[in-house]
N, C-alpha and C positions, 0 to 999 in steps of 0.2 A: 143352373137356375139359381137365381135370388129369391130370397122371399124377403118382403118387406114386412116387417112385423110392428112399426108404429101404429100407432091409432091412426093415424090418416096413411093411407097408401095410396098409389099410382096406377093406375091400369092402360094400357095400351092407345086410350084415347086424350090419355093427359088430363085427365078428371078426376080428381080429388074424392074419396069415399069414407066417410067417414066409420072407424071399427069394420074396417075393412082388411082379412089379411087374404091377400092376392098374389100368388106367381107371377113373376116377374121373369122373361129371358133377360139375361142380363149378356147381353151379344150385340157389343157394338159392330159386328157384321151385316147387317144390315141382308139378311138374304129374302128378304122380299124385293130389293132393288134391283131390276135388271143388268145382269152378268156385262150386256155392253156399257150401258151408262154405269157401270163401277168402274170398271175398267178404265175409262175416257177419266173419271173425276183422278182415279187413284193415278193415271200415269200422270195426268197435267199436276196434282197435289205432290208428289216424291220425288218428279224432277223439277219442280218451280217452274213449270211452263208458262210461260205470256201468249196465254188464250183464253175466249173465251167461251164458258158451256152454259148452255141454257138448263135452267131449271123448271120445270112446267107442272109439279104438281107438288103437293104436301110432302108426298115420300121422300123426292129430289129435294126439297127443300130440306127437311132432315138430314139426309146421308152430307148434304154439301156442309151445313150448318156445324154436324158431328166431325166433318174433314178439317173445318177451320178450326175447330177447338182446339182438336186433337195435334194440330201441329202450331199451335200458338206458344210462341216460347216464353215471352213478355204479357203484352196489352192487348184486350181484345176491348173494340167499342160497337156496340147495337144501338142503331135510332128505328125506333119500330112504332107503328100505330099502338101496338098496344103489349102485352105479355100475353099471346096468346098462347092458353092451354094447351091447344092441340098439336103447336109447337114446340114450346118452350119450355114445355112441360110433361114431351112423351120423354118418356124412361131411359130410351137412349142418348138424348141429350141431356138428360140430368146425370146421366152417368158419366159422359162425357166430361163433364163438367169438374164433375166431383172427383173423378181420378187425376185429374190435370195440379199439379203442382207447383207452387212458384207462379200461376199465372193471374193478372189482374183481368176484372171484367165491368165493365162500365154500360148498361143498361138504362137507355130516353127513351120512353116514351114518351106518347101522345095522349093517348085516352085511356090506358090502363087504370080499371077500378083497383079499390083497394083490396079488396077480395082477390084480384088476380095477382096481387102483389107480393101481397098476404101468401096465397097459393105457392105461387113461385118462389117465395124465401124460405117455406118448411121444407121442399126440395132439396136446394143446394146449400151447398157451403158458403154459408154468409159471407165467410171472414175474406172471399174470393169474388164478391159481386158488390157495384153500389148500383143503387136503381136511382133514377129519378125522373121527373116528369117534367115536361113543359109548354107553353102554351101551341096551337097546331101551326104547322106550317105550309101552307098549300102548295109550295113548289118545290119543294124539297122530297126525291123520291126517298125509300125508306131503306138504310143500309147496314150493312156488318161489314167494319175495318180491321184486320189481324196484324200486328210487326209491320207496318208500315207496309204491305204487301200484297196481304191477301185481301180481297174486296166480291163480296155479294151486294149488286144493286138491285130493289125490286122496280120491274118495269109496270106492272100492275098492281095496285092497291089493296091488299089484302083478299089475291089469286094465287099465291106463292109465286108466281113467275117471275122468273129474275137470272141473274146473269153471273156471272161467279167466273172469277180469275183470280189462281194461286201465285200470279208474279205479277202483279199491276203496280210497281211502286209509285209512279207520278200519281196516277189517280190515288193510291194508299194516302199518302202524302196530305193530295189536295181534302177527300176526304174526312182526316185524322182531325185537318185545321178546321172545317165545319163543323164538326162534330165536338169540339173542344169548345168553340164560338158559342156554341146551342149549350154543353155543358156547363155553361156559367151563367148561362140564365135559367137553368132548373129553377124547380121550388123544393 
């Protein structure tokens, strides 16, 4: 067990508490996930498989999201509607995040307030993230690119549903260049 002892800590739902000290399991094991869908992430994740698995709820969204970090050895890019807390800001993915060394992380938003922003950079390791934001784009679903490789697409809009392959390089590729395209028109 972690304890977080800042004045602001984390709790389980990714909500920010102010003079709050909270238990934290600090176990990126993830053993609320079910034992087959780990199983299916971790084989397709270790041996670079070219497949794909579906993600269908919050949890899976996590355990997949924590797989990409965790095996990102360079660059990772997020275009997301927004920094959502209940994501991107449960504990196992800030940990995730924060143990990861060497690696870059490039975060666009869409509608992230400041506050969630704000939120999400007392989390993690700054010196490891740049956020930025840009105006919306309606045909553009919402993505996470890893090493030219790994690719989470969401097919539903802020359902977590979405689609996840640990060896995708064309599509990594295609991508990396939209997401670099949209990174230059931040604000």
């Amino acid at each position: 067990m972690t304890k977080l002892l800042k004045t602001e800590s984390l709790n389980r739902g990714g909500k920010i508490n102010d003079n709050m000290e909270k238990e934290v399991t600090s176990s990126l094991d993830f053993r609320d996930v079910e034992p087959e869908y780990k199983k299916l992430v971790d084989l397709a994740c270790n041996q670079d498989l070219d497949f794909y698995i579906s993600n269908s709820s919050l949890l899976h969204a996590k355990y997949v999201i924590s797989k990409i970090i965790n095996n990102t050895k360079n660059q990772m890019n997020i275009f997301s509607s927004k920094i959502d807390n209940s994501l991107f800001c449960d504990s196992r993915i800030v940990e995730a995040i924060n143990k990861r060394k060497n690696i870059s992380i490039r975060f666009l938003s869409v509608n992230s307030t400041d506050d969630e922003t704000k939120n999400f950079k007392k989390l993690v390791d700054t010196g490891k993230i740049e956020i930025g934001k840009i105006k919306p784009q309606e045909t553009l679903p919402f993505f996470i690119v890893s090493d030219n490789k790994m690719v989470r697409i969401e097919s539903s809009l802020g359902l977590n549903k979405a689609k996840v392959n640990f060896n995708a390089k064309p599509l990594a590729l295609h991508l990396n260049d939209i997401f670099s395209k949209l990174w230059s028109t931040k604000n």
